[in-house]
N, C-alpha and C positions, 0 to 999 in steps of 0.2 A: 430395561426401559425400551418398547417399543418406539419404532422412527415415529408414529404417528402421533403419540403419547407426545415423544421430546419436542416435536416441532410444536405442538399446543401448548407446552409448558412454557417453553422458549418464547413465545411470541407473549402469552398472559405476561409474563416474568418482567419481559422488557415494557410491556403495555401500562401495566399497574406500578412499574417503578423507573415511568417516565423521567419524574422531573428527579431522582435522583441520580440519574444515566447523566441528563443535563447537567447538573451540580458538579457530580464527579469528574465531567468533559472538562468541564471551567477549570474546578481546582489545577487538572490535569497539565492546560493552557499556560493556567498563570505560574504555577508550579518550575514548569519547564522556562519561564521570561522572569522569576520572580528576584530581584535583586539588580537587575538592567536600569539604566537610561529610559533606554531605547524598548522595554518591554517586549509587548506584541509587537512592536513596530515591525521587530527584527523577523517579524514572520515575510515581511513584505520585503526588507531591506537583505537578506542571505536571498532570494532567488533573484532581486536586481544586480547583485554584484556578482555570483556566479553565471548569469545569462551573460554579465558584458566581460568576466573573463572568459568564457567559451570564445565570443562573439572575437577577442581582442585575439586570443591562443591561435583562432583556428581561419584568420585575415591576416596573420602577419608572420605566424612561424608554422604550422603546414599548411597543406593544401590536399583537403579534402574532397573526395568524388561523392557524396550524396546528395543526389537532387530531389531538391523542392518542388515540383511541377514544374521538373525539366529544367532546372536552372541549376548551374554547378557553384553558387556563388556562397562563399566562405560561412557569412553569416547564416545560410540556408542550414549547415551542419549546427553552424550550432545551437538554431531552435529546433531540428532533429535530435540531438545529442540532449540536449536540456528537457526534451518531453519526456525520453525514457528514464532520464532520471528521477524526472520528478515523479513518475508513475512508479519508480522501483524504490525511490523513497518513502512511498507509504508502506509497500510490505517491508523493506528493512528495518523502519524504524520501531515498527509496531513488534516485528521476531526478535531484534535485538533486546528490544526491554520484557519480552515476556520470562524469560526464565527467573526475571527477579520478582516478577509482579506481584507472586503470593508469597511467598519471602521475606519479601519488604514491606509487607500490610500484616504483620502478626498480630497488629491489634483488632485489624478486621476479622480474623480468622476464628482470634477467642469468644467472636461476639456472634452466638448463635442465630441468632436472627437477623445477623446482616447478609445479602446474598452477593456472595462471593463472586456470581459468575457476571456480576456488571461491572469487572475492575477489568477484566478485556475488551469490553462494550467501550469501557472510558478512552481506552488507549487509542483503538482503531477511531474514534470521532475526533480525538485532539490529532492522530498524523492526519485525517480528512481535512480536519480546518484549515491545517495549515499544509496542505497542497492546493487548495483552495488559491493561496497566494500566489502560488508557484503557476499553476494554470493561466491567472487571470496575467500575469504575468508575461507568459508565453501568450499569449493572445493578443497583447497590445504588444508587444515586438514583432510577431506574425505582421499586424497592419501596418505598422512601420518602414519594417524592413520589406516584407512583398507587397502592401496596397490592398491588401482584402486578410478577410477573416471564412475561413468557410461557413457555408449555412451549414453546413453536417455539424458544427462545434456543440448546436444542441442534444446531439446525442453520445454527448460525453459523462454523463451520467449512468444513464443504461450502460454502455461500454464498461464502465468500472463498476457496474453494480456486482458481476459476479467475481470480478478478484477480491473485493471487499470481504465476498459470501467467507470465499474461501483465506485471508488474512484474516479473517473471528476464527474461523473455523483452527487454526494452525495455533493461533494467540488459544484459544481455552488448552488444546491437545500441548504444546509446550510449556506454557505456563502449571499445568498439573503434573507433569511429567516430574519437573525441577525441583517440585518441592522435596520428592523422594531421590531422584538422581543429581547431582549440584552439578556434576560434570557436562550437564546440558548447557550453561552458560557459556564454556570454553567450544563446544562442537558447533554451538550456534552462528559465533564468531568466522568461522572459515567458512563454514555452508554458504553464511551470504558474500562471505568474499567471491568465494567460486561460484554461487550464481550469480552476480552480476556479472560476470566475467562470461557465463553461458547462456545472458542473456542477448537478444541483439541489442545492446543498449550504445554501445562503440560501433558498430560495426551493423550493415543490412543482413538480411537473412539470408539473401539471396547471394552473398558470398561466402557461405558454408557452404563446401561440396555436396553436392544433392543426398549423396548417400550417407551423408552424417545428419541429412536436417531433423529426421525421427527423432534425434538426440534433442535437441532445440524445444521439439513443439512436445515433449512429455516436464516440460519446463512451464508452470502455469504463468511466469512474468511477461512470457515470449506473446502470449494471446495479449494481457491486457498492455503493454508497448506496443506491441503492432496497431489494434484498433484504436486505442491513444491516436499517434500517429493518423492511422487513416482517417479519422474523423476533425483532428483538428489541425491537420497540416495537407495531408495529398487531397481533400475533398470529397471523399467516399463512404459512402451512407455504409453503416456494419451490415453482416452479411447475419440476416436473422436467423437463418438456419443452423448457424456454426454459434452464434450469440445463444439459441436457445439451449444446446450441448453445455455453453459454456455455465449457465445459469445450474443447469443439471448437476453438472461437476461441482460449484460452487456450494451449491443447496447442499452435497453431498458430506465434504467435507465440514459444513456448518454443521452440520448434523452430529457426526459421528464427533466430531471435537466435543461439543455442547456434552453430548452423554458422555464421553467418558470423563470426562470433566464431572458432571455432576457423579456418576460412579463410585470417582475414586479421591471424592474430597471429605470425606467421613475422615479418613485417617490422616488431615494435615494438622488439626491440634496435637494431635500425638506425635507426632514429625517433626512439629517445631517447635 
């Protein structure tokens, strides 16, 4: 399958089977809330309670040096600390649950005419929705606790348009992978332990010794936290030069996941 082919197919695929993308996001939603009180709620109510333990951790038992525009004040780290999260919470959650996605859809799998490749689509829109919360979130504590909201916060969108690219791109490539390897789901597990860990999501970038930072930025988390950050905490418009690369990179990995994805899913009814 030529890139130029896949990407045509890719876009018809998703186009013509809109409102099933939709559908599936939902079930996805209510799936992950289904049996709560509290439902969806809890989309809004898990980043209010972990913002005000950062906020409680990091005013009363350390003392943190990451400034906010120049301010060293406690609460500062911990809407720094809670963006990276929230931004490493979409790609975690969406890696964590792919290696089961086609596994645990066998009845989608027997059903030749259902297309398979919108049960990664669903996953990456339901962790979207609900960072959604987590942002807006951080937004109204940003006004809060510092008095302003940057106008760059509009460009938080574009910012994460190409980690997106590339969290599809990773979800179709793992999620096909697993059907034939299972030991994907236990390798999954530590990979994102240790990337967050190697991500600046604790800690600035700028206190990694220069000569390890190579290490950092071959880390695709490290771009969309950084610009996260720059756009809705320090004030600073993305740099579209390095934005356009990053779109490139993203585009790329969509790509090449999509095809081998479609590839090598002839042989999962036989698999499973």
């Amino acid at each position: 399958m030529m890139v130029g082919n896949a990407l045509r197919q890719m876009i018809k695929t998703c186009w013509n089977f809109r409102e099933m993308i939709f559908q599936l996001t939902k079930n996805e939603i209510v799936k992950r809330y289904k049996g709560s009180y509290a439902g969806v709620l809890w989309s809004l109510l898990t980043p209010l309670l972990m913002l005000a333990i950062y906020t409680f951790v990091f005013s009363f038992v350390f003392t943190p040096r990451w400034a906010v525009n120049h301010s060293q004040a406690s609460s500062s780290f911990a809407l720094v600390l809670f963006c990276g999260l929230t931004v490493f919470t979409i790609f975690s959650d969406v890696i964590a649950r792919s290696p089961g996605l086609i596994t645990g859809n066998a009845n989608y799998v027997k059903k030749i005419i259902f297309p398979l490749e919108l049960l990664p689509v669903s996953i990456v829109g339901c962790a979207v929705f609900n960072s959604l919360f987590g942002f807006g979130v951080l937004l109204a504590a940003q006004f809060l606790l510092q008095g302003f909201i940057p106008w760059t916060a509009v460009f938080l969108p574009a910012v994460l348009l190409p980690f997106i690219l590339l969290t599809m791109g990773f979800c179709w490539l793992i999620s096909s992978l697993a059907v034939y390897l299972r030991d994907i789901e236990n390798i999954v597990g530590f990979a994102l332990t240790g990337l967050m860990f190697m991500s600046p999501v604790f800690y600035p970038l700028e206190s990694i010794p220069r000569k390890l930072q190579w290490l950092f930025f071959l880390n695709p988390v490290t771009y969309a936290v950084e610009d996260a950050r720059n756009v809705l905490l320090w004030g600073n418009p993305p740099n579209w030069g390095i934005w356009g690369l990053e779109c490139g990179a993203g585009l790329l990995v969509l790509l090449l996941g999509y095809m081998w994805f479609q590839k090598i899913r002839e042989g999962f009814a036989d698999v499973m």
